[in-house]
PDB file of N, CA, C and O in Angstrom:
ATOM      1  N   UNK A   1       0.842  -1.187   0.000  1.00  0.00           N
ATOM      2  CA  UNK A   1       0.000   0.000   0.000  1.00  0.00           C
ATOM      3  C   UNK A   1       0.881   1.242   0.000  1.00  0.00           C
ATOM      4  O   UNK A   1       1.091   1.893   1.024  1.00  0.00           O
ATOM      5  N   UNK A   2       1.426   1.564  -1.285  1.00  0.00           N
ATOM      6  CA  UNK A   2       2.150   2.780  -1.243  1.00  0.00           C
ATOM      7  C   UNK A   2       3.805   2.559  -0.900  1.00  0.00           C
ATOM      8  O   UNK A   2       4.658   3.434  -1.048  1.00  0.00           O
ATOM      9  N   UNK A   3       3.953   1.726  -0.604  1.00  0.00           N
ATOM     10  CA  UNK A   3       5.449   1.259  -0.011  1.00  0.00           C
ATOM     11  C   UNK A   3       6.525   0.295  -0.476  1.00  0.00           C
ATOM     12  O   UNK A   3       6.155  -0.869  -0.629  1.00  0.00           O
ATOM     13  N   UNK A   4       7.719   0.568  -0.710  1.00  0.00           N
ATOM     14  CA  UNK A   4       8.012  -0.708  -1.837  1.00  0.00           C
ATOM     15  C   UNK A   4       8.276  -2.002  -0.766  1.00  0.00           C
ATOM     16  O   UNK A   4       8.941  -2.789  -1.440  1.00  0.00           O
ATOM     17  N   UNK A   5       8.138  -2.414   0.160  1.00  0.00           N
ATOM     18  CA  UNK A   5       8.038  -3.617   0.992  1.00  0.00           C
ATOM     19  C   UNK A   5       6.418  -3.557   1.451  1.00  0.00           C
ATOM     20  O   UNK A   5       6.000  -2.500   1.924  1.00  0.00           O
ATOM     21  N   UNK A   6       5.484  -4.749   1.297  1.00  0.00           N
ATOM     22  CA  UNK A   6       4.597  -5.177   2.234  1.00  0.00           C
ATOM     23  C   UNK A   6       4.404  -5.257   3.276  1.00  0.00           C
ATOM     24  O   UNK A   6       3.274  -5.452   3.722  1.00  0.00           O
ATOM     25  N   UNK A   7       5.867  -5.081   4.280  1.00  0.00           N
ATOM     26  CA  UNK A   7       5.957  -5.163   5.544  1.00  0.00           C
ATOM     27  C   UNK A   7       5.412  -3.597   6.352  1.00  0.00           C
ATOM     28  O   UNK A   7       5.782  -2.433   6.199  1.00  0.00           O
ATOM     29  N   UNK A   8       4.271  -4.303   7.339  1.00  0.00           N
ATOM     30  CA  UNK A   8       4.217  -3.163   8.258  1.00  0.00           C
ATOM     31  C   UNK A   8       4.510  -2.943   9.706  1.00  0.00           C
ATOM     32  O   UNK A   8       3.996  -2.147  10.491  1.00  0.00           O
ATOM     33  N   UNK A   9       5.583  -3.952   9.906  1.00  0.00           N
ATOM     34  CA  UNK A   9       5.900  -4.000  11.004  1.00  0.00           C
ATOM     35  C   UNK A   9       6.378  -2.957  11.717  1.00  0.00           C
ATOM     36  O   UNK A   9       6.377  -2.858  12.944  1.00  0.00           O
ATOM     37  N   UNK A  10       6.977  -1.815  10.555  1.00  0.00           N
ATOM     38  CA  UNK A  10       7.863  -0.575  11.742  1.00  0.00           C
ATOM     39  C   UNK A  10       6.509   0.074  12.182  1.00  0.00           C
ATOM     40  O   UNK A  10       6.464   0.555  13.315  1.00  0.00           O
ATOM     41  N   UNK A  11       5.264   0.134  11.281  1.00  0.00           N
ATOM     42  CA  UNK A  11       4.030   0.712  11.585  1.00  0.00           C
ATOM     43  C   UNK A  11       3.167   0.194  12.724  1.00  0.00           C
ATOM     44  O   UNK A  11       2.270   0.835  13.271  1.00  0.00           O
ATOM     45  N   UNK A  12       3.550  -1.049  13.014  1.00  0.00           N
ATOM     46  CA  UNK A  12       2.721  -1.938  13.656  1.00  0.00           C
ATOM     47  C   UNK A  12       3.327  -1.415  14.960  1.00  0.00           C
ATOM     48  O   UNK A  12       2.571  -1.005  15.840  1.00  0.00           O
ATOM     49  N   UNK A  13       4.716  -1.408  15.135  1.00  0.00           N
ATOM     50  CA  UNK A  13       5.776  -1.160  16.451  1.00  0.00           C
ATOM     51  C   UNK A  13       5.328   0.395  16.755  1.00  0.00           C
ATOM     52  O   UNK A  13       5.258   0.690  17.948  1.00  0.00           O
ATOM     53  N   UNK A  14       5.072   1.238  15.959  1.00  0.00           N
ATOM     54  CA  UNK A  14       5.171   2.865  16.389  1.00  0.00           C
ATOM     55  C   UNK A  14       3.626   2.712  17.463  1.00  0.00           C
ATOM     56  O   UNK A  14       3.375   3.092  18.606  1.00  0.00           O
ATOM     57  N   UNK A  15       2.728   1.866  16.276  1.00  0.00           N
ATOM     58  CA  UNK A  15       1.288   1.726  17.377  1.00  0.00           C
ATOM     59  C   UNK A  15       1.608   1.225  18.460  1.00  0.00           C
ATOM     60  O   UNK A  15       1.537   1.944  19.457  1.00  0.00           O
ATOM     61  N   UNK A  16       1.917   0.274  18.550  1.00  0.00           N
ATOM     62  CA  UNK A  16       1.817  -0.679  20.342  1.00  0.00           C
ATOM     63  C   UNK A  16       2.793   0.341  20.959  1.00  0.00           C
ATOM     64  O   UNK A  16       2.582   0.590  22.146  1.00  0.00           O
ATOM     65  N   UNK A  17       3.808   0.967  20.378  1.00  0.00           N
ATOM     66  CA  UNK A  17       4.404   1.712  21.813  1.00  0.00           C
ATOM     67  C   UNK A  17       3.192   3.487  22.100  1.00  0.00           C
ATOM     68  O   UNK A  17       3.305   4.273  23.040  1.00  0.00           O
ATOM     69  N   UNK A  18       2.322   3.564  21.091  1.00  0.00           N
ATOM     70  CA  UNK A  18       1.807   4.469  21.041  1.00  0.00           C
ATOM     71  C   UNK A  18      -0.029   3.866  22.383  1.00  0.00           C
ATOM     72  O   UNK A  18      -0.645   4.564  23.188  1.00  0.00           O
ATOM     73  N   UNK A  19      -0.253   2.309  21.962  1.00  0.00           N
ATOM     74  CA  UNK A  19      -0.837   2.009  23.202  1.00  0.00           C
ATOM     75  C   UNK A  19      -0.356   1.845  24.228  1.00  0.00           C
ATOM     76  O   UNK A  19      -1.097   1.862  25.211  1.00  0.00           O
ATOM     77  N   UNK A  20       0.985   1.636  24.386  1.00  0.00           N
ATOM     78  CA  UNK A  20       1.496   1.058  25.891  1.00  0.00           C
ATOM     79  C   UNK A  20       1.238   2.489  26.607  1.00  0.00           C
ATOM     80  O   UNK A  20       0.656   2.605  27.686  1.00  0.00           O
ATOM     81  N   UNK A  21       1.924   3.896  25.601  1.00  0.00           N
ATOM     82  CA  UNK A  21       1.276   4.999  26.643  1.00  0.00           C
ATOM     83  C   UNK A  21       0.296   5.290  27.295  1.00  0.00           C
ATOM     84  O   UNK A  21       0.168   5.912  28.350  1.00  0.00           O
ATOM     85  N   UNK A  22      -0.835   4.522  26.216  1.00  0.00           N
ATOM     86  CA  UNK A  22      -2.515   5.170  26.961  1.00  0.00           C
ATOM     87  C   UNK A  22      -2.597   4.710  28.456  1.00  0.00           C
ATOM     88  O   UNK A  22      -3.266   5.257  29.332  1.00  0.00           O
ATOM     89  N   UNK A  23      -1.692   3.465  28.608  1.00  0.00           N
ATOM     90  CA  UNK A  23      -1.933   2.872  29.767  1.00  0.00           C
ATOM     91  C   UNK A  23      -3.761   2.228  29.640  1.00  0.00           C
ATOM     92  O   UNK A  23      -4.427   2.274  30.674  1.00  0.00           O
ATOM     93  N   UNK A  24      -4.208   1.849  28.755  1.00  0.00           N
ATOM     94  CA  UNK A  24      -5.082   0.718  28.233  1.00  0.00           C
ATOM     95  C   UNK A  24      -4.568  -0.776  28.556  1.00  0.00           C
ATOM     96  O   UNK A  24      -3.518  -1.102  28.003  1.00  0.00           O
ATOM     97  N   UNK A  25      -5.170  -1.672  29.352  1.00  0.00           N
ATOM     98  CA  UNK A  25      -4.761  -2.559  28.501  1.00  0.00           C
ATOM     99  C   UNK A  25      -4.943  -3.330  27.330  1.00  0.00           C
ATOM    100  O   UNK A  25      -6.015  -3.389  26.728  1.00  0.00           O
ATOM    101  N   UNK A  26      -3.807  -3.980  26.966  1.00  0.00           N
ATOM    102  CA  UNK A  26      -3.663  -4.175  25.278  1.00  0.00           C
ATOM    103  C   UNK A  26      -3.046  -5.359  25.470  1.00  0.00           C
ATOM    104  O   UNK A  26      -2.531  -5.553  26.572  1.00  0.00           O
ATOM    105  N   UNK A  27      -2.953  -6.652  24.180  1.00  0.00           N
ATOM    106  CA  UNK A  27      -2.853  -7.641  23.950  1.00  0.00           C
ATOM    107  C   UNK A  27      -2.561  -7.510  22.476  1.00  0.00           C
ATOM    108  O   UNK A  27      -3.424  -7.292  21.625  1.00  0.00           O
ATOM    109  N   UNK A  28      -1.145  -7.675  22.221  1.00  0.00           N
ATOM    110  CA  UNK A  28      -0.356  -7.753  20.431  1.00  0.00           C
ATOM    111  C   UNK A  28      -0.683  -9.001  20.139  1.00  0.00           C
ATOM    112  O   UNK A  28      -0.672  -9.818  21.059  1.00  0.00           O
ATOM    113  N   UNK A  29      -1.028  -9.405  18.864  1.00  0.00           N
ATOM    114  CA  UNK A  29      -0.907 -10.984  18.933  1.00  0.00           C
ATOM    115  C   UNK A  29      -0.824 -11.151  17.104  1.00  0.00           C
ATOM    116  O   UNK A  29      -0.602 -10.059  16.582  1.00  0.00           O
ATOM    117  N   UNK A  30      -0.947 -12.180  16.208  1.00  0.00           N
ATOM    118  CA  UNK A  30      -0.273 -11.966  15.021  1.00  0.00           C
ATOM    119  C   UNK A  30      -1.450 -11.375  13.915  1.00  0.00           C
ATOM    120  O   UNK A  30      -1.185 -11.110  12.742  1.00  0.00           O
ATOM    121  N   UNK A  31      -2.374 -11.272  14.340  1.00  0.00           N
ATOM    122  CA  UNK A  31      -3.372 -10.638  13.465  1.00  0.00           C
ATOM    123  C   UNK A  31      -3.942  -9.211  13.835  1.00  0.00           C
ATOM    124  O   UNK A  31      -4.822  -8.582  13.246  1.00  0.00           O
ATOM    125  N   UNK A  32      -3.287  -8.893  14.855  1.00  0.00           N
ATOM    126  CA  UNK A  32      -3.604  -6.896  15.688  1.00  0.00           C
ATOM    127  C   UNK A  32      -3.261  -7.572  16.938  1.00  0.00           C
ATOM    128  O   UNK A  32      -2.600  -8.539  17.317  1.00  0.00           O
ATOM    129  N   UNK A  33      -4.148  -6.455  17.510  1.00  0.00           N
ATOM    130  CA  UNK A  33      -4.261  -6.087  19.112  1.00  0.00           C
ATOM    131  C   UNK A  33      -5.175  -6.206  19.880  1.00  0.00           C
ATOM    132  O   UNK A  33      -6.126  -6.439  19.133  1.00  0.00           O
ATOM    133  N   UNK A  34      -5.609  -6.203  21.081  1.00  0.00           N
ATOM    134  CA  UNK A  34      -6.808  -6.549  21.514  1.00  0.00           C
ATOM    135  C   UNK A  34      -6.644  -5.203  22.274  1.00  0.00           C
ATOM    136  O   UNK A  34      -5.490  -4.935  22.606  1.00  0.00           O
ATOM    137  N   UNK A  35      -7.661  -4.274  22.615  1.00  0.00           N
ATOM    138  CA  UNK A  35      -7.227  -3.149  23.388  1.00  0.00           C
ATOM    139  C   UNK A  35      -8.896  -3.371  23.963  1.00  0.00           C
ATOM    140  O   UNK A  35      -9.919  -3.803  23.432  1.00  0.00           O
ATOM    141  N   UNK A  36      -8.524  -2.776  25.464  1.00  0.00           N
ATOM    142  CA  UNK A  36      -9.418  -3.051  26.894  1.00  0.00           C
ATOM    143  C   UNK A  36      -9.822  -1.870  27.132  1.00  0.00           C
ATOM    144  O   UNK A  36      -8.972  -1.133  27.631  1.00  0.00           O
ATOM    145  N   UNK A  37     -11.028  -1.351  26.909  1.00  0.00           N
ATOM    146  CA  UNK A  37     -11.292  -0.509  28.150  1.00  0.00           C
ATOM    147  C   UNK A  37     -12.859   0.190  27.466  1.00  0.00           C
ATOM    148  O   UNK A  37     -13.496  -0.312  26.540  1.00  0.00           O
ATOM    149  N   UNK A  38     -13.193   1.369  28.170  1.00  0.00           N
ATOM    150  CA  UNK A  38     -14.712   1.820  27.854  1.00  0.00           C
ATOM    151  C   UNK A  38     -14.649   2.049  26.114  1.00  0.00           C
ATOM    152  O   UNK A  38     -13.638   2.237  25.436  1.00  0.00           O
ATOM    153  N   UNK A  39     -15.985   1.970  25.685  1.00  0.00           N
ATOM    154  CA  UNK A  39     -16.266   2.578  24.611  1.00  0.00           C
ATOM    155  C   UNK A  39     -15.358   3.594  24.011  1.00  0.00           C
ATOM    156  O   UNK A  39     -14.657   3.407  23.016  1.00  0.00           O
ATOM    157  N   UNK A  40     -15.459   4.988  24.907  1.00  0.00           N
ATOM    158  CA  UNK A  40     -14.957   6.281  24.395  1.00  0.00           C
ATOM    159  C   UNK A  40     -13.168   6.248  24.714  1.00  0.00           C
ATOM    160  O   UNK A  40     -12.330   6.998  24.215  1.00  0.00           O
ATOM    161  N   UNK A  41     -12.993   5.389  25.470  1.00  0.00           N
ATOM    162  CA  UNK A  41     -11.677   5.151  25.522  1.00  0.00           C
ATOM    163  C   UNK A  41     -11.027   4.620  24.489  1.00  0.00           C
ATOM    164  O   UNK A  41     -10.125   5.287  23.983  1.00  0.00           O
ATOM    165  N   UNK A  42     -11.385   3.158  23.899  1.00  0.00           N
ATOM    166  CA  UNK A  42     -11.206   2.683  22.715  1.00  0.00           C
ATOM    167  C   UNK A  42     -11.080   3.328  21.876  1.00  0.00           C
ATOM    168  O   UNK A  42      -9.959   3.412  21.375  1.00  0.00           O
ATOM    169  N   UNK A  43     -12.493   4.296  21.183  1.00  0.00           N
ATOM    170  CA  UNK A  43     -12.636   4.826  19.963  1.00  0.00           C
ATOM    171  C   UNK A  43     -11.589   6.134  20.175  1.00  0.00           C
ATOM    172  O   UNK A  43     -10.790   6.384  19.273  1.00  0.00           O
ATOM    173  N   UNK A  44     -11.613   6.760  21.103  1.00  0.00           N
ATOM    174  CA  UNK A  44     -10.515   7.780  21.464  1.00  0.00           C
ATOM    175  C   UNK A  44      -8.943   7.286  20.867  1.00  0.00           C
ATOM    176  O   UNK A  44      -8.143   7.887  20.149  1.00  0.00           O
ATOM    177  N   UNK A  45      -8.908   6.376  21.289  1.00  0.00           N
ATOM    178  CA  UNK A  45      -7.405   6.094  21.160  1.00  0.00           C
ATOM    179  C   UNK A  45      -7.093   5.451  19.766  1.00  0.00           C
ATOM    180  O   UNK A  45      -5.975   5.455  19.249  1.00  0.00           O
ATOM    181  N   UNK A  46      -8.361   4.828  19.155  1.00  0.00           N
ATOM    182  CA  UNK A  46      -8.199   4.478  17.310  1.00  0.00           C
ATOM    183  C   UNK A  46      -8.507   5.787  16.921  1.00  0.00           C
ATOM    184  O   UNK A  46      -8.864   5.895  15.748  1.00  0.00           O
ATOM    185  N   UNK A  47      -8.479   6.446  17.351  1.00  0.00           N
ATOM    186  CA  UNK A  47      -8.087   7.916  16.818  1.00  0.00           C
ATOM    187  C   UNK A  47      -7.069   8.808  16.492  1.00  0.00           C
ATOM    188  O   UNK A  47      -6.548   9.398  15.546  1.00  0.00           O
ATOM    189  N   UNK A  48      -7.012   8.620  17.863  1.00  0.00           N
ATOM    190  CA  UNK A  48      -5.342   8.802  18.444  1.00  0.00           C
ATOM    191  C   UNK A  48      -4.205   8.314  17.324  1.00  0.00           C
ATOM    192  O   UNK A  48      -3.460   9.059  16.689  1.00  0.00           O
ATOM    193  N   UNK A  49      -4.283   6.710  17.250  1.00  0.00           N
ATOM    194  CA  UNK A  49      -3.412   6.096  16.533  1.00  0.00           C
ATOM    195  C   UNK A  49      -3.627   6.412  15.184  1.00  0.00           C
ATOM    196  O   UNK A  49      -2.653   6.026  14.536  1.00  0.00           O
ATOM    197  N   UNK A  50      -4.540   6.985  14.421  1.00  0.00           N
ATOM    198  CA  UNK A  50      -4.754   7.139  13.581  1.00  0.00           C
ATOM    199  C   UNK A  50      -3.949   8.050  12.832  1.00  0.00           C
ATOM    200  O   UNK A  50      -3.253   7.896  11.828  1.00  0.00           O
ATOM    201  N   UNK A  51      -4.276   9.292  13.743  1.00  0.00           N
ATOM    202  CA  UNK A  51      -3.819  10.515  13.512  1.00  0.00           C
ATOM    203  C   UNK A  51      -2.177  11.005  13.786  1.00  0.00           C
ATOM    204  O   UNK A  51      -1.375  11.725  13.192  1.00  0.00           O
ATOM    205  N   UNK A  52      -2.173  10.178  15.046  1.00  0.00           N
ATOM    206  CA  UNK A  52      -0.171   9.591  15.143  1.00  0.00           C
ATOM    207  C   UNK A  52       0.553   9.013  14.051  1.00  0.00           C
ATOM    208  O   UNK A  52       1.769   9.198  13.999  1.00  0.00           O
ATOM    209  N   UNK A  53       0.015   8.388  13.236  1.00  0.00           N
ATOM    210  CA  UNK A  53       0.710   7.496  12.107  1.00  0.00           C
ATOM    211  C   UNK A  53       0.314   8.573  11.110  1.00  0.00           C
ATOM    212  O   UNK A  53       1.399   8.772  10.566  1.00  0.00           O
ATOM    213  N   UNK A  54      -0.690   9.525  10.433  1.00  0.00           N
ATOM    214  CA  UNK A  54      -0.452  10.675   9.667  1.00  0.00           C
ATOM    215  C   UNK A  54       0.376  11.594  10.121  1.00  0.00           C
ATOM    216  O   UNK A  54       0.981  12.357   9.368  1.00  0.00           O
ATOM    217  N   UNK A  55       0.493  11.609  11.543  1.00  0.00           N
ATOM    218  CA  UNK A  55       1.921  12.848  11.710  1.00  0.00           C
ATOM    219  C   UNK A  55       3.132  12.135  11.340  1.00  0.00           C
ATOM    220  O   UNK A  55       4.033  12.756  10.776  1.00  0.00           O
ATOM    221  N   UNK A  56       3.249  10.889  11.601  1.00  0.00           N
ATOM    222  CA  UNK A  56       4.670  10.028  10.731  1.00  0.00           C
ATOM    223  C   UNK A  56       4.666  10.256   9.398  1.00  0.00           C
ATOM    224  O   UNK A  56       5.629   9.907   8.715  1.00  0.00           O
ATOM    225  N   UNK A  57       3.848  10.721   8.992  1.00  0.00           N
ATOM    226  CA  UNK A  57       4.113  10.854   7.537  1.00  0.00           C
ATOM    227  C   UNK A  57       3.011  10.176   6.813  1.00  0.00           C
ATOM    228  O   UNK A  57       2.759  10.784   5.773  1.00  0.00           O
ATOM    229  N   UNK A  58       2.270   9.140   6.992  1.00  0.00           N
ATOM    230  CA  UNK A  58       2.203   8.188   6.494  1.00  0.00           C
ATOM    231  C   UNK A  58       0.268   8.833   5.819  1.00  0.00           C
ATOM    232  O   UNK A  58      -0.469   9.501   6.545  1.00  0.00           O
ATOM    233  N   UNK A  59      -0.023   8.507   4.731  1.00  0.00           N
ATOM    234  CA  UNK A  59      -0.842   8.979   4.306  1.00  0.00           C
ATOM    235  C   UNK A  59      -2.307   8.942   4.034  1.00  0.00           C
ATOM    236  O   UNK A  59      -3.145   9.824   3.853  1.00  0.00           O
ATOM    237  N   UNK A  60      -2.368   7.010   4.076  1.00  0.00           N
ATOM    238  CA  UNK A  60      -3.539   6.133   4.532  1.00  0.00           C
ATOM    239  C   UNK A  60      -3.711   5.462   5.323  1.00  0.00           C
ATOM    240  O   UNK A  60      -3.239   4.347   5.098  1.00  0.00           O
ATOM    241  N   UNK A  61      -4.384   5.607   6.599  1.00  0.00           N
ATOM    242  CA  UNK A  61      -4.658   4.522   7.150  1.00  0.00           C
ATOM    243  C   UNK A  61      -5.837   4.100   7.347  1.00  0.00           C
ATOM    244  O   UNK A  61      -6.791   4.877   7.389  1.00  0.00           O
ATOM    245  N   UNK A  62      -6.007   2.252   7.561  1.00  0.00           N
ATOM    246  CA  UNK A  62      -7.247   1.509   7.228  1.00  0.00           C
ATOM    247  C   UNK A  62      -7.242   0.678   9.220  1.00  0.00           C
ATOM    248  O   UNK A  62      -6.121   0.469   9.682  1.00  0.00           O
ATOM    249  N   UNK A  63      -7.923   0.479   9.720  1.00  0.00           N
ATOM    250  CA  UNK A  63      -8.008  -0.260  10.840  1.00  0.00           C
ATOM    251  C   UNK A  63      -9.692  -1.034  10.593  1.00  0.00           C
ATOM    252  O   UNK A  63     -10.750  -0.481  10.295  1.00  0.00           O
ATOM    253  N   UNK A  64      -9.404  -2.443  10.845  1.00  0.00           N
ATOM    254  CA  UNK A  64     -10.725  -2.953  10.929  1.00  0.00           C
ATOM    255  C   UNK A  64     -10.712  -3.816  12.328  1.00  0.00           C
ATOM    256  O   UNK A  64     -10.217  -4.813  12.854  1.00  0.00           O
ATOM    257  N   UNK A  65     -11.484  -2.874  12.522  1.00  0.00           N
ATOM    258  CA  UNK A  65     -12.296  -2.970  14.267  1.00  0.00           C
ATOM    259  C   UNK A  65     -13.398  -3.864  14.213  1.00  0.00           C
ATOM    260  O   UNK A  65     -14.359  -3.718  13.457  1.00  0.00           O
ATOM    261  N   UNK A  66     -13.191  -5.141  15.330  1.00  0.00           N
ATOM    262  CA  UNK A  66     -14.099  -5.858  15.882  1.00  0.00           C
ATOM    263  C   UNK A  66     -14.682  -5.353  17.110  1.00  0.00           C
ATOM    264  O   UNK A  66     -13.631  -5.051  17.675  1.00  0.00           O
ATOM    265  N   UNK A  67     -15.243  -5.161  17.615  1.00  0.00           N
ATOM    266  CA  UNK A  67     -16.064  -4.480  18.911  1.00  0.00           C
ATOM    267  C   UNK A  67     -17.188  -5.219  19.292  1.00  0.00           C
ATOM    268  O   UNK A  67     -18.244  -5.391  18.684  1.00  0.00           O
ATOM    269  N   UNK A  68     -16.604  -5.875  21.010  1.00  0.00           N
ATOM    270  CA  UNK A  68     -17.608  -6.487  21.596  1.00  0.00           C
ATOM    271  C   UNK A  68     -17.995  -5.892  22.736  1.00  0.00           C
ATOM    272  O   UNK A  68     -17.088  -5.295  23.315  1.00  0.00           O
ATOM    273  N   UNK A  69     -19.301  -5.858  23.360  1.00  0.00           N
ATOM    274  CA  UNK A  69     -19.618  -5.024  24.801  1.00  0.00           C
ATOM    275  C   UNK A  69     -20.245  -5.651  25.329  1.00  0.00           C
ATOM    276  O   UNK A  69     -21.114  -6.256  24.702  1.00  0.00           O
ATOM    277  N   UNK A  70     -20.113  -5.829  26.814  1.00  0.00           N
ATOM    278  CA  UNK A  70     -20.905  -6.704  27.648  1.00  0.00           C
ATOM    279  C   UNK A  70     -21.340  -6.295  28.936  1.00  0.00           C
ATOM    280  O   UNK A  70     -20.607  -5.771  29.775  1.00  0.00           O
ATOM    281  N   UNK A  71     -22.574  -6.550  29.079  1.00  0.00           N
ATOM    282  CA  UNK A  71     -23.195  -5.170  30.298  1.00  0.00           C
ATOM    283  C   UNK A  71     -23.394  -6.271  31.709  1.00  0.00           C
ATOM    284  O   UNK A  71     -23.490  -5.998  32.905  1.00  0.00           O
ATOM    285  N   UNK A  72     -23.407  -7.642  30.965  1.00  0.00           N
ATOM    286  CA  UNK A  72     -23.567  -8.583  32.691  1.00  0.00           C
ATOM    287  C   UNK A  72     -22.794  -9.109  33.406  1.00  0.00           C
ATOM    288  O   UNK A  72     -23.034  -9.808  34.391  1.00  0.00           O
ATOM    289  N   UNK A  73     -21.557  -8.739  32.854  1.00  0.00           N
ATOM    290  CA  UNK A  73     -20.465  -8.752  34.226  1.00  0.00           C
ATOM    291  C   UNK A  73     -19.119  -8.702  33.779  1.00  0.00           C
ATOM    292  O   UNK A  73     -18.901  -9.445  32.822  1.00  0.00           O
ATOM    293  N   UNK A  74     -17.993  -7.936  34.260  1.00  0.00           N
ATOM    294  CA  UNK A  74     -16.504  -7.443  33.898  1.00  0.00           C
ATOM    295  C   UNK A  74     -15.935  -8.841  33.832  1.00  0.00           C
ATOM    296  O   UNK A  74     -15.897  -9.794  34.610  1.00  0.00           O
ATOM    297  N   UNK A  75     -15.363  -8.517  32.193  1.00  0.00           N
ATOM    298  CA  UNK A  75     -14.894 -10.126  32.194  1.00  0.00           C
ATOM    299  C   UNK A  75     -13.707  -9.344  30.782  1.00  0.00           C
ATOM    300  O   UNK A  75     -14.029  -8.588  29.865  1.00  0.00           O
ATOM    301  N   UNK A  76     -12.353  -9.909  31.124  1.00  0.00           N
ATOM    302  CA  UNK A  76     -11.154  -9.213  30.011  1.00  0.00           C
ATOM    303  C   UNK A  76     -11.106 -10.307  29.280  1.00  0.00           C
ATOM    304  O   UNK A  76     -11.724 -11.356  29.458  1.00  0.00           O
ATOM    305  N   UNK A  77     -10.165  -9.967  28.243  1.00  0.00           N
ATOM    306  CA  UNK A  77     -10.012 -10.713  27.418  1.00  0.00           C
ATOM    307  C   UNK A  77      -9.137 -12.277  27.709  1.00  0.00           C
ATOM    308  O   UNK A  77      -9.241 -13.371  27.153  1.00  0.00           O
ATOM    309  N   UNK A  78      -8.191 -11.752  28.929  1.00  0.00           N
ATOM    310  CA  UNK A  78      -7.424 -13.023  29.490  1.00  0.00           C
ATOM    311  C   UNK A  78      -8.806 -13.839  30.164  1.00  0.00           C
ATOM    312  O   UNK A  78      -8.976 -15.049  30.310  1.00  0.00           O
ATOM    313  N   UNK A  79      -9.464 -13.003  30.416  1.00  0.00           N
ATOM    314  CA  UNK A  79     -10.987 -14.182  31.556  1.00  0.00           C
ATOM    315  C   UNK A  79     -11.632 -14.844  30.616  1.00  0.00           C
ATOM    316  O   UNK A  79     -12.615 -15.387  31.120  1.00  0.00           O
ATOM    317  N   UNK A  80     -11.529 -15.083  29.330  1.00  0.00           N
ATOM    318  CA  UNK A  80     -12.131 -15.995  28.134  1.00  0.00           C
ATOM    319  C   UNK A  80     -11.593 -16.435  27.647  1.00  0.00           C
ATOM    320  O   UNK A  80     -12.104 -17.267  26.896  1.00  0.00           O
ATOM    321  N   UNK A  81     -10.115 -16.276  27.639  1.00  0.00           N
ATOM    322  CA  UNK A  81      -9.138 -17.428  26.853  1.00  0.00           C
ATOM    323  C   UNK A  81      -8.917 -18.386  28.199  1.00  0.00           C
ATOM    324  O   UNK A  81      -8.451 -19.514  28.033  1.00  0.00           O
ATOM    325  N   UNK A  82      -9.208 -17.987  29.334  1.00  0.00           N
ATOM    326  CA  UNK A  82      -8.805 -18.732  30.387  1.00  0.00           C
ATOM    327  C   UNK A  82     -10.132 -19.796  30.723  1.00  0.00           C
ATOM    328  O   UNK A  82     -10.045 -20.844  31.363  1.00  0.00           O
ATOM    329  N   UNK A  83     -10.869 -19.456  30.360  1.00  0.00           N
ATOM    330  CA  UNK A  83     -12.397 -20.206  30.337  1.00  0.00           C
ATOM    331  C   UNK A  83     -12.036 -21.176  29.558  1.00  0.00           C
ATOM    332  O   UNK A  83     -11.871 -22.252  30.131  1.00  0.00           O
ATOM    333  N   UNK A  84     -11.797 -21.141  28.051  1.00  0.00           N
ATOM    334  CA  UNK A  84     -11.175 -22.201  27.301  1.00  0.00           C
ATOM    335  C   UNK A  84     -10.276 -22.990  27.490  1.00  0.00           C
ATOM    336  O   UNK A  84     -10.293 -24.220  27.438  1.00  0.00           O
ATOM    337  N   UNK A  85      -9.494 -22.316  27.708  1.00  0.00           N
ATOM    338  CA  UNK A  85      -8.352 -23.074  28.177  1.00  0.00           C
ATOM    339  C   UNK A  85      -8.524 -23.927  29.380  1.00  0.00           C
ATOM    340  O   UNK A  85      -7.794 -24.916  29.437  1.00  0.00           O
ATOM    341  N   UNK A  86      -9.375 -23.715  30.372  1.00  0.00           N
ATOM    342  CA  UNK A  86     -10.152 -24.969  31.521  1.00  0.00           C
ATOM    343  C   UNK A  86     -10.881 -25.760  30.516  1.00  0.00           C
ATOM    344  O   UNK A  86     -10.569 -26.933  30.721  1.00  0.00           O
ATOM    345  N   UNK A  87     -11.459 -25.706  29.822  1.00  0.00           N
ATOM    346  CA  UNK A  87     -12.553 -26.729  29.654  1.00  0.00           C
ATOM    347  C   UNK A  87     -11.698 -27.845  28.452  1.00  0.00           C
ATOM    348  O   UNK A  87     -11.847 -29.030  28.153  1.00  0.00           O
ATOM    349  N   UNK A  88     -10.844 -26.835  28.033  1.00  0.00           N
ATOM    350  CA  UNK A  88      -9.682 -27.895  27.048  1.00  0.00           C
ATOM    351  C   UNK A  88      -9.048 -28.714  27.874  1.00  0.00           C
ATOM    352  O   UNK A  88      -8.884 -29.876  27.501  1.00  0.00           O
ATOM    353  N   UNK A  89      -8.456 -28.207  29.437  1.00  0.00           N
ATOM    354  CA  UNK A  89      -7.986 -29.154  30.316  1.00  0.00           C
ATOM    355  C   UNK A  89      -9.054 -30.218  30.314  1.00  0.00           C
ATOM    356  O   UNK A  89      -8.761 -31.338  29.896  1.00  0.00           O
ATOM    357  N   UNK A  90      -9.844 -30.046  30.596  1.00  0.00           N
ATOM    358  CA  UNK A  90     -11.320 -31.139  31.340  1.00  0.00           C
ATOM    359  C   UNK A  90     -11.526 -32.320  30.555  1.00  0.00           C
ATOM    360  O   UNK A  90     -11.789 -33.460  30.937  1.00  0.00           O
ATOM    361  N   UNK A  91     -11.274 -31.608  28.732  1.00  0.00           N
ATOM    362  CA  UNK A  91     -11.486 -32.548  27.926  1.00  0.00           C
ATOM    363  C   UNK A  91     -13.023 -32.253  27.335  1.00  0.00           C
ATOM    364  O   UNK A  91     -13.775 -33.075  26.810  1.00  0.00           O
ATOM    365  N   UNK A  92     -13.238 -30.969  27.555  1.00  0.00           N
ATOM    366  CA  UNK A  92     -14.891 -30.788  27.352  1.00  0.00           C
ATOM    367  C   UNK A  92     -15.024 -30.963  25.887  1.00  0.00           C
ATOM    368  O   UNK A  92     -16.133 -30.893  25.356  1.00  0.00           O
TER     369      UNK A  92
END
């Protein structure tokens, strides 16, 4: 996209040190990030990153956001891989 390498890794690195600031928590993993916290916090900060990577210079950016919300009880993203990960022990 505009670049003579496919690689977006230096782009990928400027973001996660650009979440580690929000002090969000966040989860890198090989397909994005998982980022934690309210609504306006989230969308605030894919903003944020947005507009951080046009001050690098950079001229397009695309983010495709999955967004889940859950109102019956505080549960992170480690509290559902950890759910799985029991019932894979069990043999379920």
């Amino acid at each position: 996209m505009g670049k003579s390498t496919p690689s977006v890794s230096d782009e990928v690195a400027k973001v996660e040190l650009y979440i580690q600031k929000s002090g969000l928590k966040h989860t890198l993993h090989s397909a994005g990030t998982t980022i934690e916290g309210t609504w306006d916090e989230v969308m605030n900060l894919i903003g944020q990153l947005h507009q951080h990577l046009h001050d690098e210079g950079i001229l397009r950016v695309q983010s495709d956001i999955r967004v889940g919300t859950r109102i019956d009880k505080d549960q992170s993203a480690k509290d559902k891989i950890d759910v799985v990960l029991a019932k894979m022990e069990k043999g379920f």
